[in-house]
C-alpha positions as CSV (number, residue, x, y, z in Angstrom):
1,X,0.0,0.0,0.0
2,X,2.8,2.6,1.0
3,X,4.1,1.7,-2.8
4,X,0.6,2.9,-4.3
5,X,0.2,5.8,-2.0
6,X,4.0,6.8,-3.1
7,X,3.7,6.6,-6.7
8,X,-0.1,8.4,-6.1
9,X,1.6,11.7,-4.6
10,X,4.6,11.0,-7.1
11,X,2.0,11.7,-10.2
12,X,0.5,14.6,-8.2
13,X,3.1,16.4,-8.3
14,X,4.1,16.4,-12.0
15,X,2.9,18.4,-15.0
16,X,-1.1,17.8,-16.0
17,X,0.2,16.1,-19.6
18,X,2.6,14.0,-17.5
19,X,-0.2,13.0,-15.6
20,X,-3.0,12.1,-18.2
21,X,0.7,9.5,-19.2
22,X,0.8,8.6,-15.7
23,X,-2.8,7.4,-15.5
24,X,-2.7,5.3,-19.2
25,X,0.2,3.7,-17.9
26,X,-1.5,2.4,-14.5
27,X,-3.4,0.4,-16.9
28,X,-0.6,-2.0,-17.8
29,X,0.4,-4.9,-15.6
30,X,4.4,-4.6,-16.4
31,X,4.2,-1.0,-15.2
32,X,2.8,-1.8,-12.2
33,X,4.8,-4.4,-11.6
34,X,7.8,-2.1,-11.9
35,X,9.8,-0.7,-9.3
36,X,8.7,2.1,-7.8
37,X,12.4,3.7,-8.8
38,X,11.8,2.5,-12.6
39,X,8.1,4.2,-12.3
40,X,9.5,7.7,-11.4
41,X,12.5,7.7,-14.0
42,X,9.9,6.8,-16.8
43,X,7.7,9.3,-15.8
44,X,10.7,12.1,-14.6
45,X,11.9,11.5,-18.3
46,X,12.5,15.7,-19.9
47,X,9.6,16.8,-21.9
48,X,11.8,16.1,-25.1
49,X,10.8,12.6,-24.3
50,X,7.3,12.8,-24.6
51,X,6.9,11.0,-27.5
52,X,8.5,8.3,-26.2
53,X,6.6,8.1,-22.7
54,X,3.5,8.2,-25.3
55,X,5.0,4.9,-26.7
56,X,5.3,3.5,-23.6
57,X,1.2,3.7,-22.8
58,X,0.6,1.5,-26.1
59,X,3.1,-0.7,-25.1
60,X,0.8,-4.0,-24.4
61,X,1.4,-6.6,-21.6
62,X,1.5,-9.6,-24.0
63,X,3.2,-9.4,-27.5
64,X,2.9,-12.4,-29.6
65,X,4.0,-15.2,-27.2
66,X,5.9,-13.2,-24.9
67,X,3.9,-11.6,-21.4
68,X,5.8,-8.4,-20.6
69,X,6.5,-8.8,-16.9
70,X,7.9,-5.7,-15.9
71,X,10.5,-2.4,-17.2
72,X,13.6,-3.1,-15.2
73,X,16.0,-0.4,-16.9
74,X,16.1,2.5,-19.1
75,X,19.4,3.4,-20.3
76,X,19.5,7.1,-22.3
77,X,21.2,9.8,-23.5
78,X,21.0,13.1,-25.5
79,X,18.5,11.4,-28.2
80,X,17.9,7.7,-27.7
81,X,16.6,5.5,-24.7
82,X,16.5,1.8,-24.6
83,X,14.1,0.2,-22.4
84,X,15.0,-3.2,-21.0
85,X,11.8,-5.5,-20.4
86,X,11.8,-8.6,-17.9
87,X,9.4,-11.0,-20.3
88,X,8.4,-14.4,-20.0
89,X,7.6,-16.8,-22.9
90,X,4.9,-19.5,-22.9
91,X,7.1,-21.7,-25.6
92,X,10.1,-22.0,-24.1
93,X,8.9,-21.4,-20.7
94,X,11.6,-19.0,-19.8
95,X,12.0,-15.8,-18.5
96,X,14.8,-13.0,-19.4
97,X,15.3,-9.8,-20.9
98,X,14.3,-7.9,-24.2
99,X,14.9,-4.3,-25.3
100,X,14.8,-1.8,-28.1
101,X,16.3,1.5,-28.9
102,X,13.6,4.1,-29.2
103,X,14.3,7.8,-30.2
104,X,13.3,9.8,-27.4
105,X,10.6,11.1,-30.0
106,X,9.1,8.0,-29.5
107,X,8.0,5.5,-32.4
108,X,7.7,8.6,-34.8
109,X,10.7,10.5,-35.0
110,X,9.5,12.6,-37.8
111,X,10.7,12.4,-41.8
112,X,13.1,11.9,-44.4
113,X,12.2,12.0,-48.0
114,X,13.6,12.7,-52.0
115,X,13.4,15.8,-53.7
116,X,12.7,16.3,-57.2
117,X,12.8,19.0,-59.5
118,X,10.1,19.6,-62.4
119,X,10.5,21.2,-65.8
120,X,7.7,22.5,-68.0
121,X,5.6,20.1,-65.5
122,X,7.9,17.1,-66.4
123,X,9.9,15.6,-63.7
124,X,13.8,16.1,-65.3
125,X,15.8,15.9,-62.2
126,X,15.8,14.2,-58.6
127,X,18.5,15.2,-55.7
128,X,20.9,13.7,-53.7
129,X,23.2,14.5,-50.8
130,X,26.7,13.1,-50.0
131,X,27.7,13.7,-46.5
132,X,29.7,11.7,-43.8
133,X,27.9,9.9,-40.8
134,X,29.0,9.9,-37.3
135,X,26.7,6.6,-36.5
136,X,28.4,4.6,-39.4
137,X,31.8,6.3,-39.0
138,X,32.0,7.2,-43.3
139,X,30.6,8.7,-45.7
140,X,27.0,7.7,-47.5
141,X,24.0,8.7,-49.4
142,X,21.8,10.9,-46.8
143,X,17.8,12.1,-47.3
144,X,16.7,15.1,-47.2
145,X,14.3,16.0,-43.7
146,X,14.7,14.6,-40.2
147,X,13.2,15.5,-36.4
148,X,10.0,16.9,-36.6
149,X,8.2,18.5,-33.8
150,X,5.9,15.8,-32.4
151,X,3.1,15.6,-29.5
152,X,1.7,12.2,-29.2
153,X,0.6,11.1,-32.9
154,X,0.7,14.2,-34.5
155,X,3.3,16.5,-36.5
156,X,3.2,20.3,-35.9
157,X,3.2,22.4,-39.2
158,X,4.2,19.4,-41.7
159,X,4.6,21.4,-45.0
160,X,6.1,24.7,-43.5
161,X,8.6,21.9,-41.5
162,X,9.5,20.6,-44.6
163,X,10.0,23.6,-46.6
164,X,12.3,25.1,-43.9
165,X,14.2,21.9,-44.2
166,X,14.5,21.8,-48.0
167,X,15.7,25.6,-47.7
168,X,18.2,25.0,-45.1
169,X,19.6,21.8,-46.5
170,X,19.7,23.1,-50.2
171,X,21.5,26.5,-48.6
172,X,18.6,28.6,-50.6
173,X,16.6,31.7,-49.1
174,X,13.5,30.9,-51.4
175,X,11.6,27.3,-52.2
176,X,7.8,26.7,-52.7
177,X,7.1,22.9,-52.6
178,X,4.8,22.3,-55.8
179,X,3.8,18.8,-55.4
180,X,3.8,16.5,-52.1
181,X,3.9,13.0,-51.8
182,X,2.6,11.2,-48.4
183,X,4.7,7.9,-49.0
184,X,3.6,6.5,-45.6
185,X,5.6,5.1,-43.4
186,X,8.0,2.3,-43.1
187,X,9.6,0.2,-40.0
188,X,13.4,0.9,-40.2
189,X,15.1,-2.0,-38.4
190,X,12.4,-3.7,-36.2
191,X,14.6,-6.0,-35.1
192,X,16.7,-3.8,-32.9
193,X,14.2,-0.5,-33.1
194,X,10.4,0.8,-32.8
195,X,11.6,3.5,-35.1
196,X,8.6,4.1,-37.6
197,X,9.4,7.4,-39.6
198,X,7.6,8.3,-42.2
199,X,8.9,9.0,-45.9
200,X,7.7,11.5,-48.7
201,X,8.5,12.9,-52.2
202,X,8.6,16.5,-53.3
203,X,8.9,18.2,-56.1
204,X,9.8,21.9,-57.3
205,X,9.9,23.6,-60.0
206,X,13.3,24.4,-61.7
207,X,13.1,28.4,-61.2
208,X,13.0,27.5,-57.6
209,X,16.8,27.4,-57.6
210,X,18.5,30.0,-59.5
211,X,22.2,28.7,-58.9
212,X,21.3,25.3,-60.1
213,X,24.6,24.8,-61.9
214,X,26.3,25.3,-58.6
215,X,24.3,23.2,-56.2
216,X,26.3,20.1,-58.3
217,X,29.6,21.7,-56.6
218,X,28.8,23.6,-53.5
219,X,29.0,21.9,-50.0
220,X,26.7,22.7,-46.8
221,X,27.1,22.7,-43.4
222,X,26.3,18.9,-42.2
223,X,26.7,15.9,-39.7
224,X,29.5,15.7,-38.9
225,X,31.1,17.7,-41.7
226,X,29.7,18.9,-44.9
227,X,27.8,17.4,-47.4
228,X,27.5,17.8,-51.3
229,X,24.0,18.4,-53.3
230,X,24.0,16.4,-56.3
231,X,21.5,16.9,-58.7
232,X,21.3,14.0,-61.1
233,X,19.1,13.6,-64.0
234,X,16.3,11.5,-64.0
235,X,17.7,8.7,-66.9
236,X,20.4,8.0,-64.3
237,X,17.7,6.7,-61.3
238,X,18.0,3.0,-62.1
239,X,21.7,3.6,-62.2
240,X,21.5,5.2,-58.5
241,X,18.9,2.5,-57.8
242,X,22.0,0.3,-57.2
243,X,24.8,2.1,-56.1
244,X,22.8,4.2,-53.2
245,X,21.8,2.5,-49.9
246,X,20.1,4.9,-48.1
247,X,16.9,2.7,-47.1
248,X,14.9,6.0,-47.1
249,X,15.9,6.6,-50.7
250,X,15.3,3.2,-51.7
251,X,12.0,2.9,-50.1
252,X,10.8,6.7,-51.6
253,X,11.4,5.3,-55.0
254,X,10.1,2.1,-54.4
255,X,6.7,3.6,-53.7
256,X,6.8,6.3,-56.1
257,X,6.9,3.3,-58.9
258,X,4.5,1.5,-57.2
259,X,2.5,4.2,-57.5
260,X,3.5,5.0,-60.9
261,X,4.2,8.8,-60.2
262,X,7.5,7.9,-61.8
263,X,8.7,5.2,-64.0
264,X,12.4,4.0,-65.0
């Protein structure tokens, strides 16, 4: 009882959006099974983890054939948490632990997409962006987008987030999106994470960038270092099809043919 009345003045002490988490979560057997310790650090997480304290409510006590006994760690830092689950399965008839790594976004980080650029209402060109990785330790394809501001299930000002994006990652002052393409969303390595952004398309129109000759050239300010804009005409996709293994790349043109908004 002096568990229940602890956690009770815990939650009625922290902010109301905090609290309408606190009482979702009351609802699941492996919370309450938790530690009273493991209780206050999930729900003590920063506000930047909202998202992922959202995540955490859907999170079910059974999953497949596994029964979700209780959280027994989180481990975190400046963007990602793993949560490490005590679980039990009925096939084996064993308990131990399972985790995932969840951006502290939650399940819904935000989106990465593929820019193209239009000519006379023909698509002529699409983009691409060279940059080193600090995750992967070399240099790679990269997509344009990323972090999105995010409450619960819902972005914040999608198109103006995207356009701000575009112009800051292209290094231009000026861009009007013409077209945009919803492409869903895809799971990005479920094995290891709940990560579920989602991908688009976009296209402009060619007198949206007047140095366009330079853009081939020019580097940006990037992560780690800087990164190149290459823009590549569309005759050479299938050629870029197999030489670029960005799996948000891969998966935008994917659904774009599937679609049949382009065609190689």
């Amino acid at each position: 009882m002096k568990k229940a009345l602890d956690l009770e003045s815990y939650i009625y002490k922290l902010p109301p959006n905090r609290q309408y988490l606190a009482a979702k979560l009351l609802d699941k057997n492996w919370f309450q099974n938790s530690t009273l310790r493991i209780q206050k650090s999930l729900l003590s997480l920063p506000h930047s983890y909202e998202g992922f304290v959202f995540d955490m409510c859907q999170r079910n006590d059974r999953i497949g054939d596994l029964d979700i006994i209780s959280l027994e760690k989180l481990v975190h830092g400046e963007y990602l948490i793993t949560p490490i689950f005590k679980v039990y399965s009925h096939s084996t008839k064993n308990s131990f632990t399972f985790e995932y790594v969840s951006w502290r976004t939650g399940s819904f980080p935000g989106l990465k997409g593929t820019l193209f650029i239009e000519k006379d209402d023909q698509i002529k060109y699409f983009i691409t962006i060279e940059t080193d990785k600090f995750p992967i330790g070399s240099h790679c394809y990269n997509s344009f987008g990323g972090l999105i501001q995010f409450s619960g299930d819902r972005f914040f000002n999608l198109p103006e987030n995207i356009e701000q994006k575009l112009k800051t990652q292209l290094g231009v002052k000026e861009l009007k999106i013409k077209h945009f393409y919803d492409l869903g969303k895809i799971h990005a390595d479920n094995g290891l994470t709940n990560n579920t952004p989602s991908i688009f398309a976009a296209t402009i129109d060619e007198s949206n960038i007047k140095n366009l000759p330079q853009l081939l050239v020019e580097s940006r300010a990037g992560d780690p270092g800087d990164y190149k804009i290459n823009i590549i005409p569309i005759e050479q996709l299938e050629m870029y099809i197999s030489k670029n293994d960005d799996s948000f790349f891969l998966a935008v043109i994917a659904r774009l043919l599937g679609r049949k908004i382009i065609k190689i």
